[in-house]
C-alpha atoms as one frame of an Amber mdcrd trajectory, in Angstrom:
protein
  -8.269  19.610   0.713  -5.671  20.868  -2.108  -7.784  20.849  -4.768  -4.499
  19.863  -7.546  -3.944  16.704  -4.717  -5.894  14.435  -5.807  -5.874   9.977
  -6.218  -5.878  10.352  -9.548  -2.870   8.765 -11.976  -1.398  12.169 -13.202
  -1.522  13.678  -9.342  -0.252  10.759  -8.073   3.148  10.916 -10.466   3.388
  14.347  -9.881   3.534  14.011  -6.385   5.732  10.591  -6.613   3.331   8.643
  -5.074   2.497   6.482  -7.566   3.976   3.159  -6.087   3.105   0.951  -3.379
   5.991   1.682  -1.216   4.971   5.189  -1.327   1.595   5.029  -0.659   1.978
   2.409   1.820   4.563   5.484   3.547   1.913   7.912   3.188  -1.229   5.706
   5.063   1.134   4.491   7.829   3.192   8.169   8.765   0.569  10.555   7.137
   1.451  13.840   6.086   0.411  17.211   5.822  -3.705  17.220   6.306  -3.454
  13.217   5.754  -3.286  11.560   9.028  -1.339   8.763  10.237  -2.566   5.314
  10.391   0.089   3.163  12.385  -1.799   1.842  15.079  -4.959   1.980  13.586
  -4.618  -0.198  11.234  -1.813  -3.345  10.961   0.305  -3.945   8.246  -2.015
  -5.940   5.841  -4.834  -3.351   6.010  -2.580  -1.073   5.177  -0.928  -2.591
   2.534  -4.033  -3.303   0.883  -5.746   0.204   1.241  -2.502   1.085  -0.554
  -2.881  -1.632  -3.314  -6.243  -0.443  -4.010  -5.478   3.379  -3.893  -2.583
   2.256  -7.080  -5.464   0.076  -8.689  -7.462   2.355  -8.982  -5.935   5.033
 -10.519  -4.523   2.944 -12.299  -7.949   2.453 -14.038  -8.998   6.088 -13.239
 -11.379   5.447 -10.558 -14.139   3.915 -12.786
């Protein structure tokens, strides 16, 4: 793990993944150390793993 890469707000916006579309990206190709989850989960899961990712750091993982 990169320890700067992290789910928190300010890594997320420096990192421009700090919207759904992006995230949603990330979980379904993967990238770098993350892996890919097309296939392993559908659409909806992964849309919602991605919703709650942005929630969250949204409140700063309280």
């Amino acid at each position: 793990m990169i320890a700067d890469k992290t789910l928190k707000q300010d890594a997320l916006e420096k990192y421009e993944m700090n919207s759904l579309t992006a995230i949603v990206n990330q979980v379904t190709n993967g990238k770098n150390a993350m892996p890919a989850f097309k296939g392993k989960l559908n659409s909806t899961q992964i849309e919602d793993v991605a919703t709650y990712v942005l929630n969250q750091a949204t409140k700063g993982w309280s």
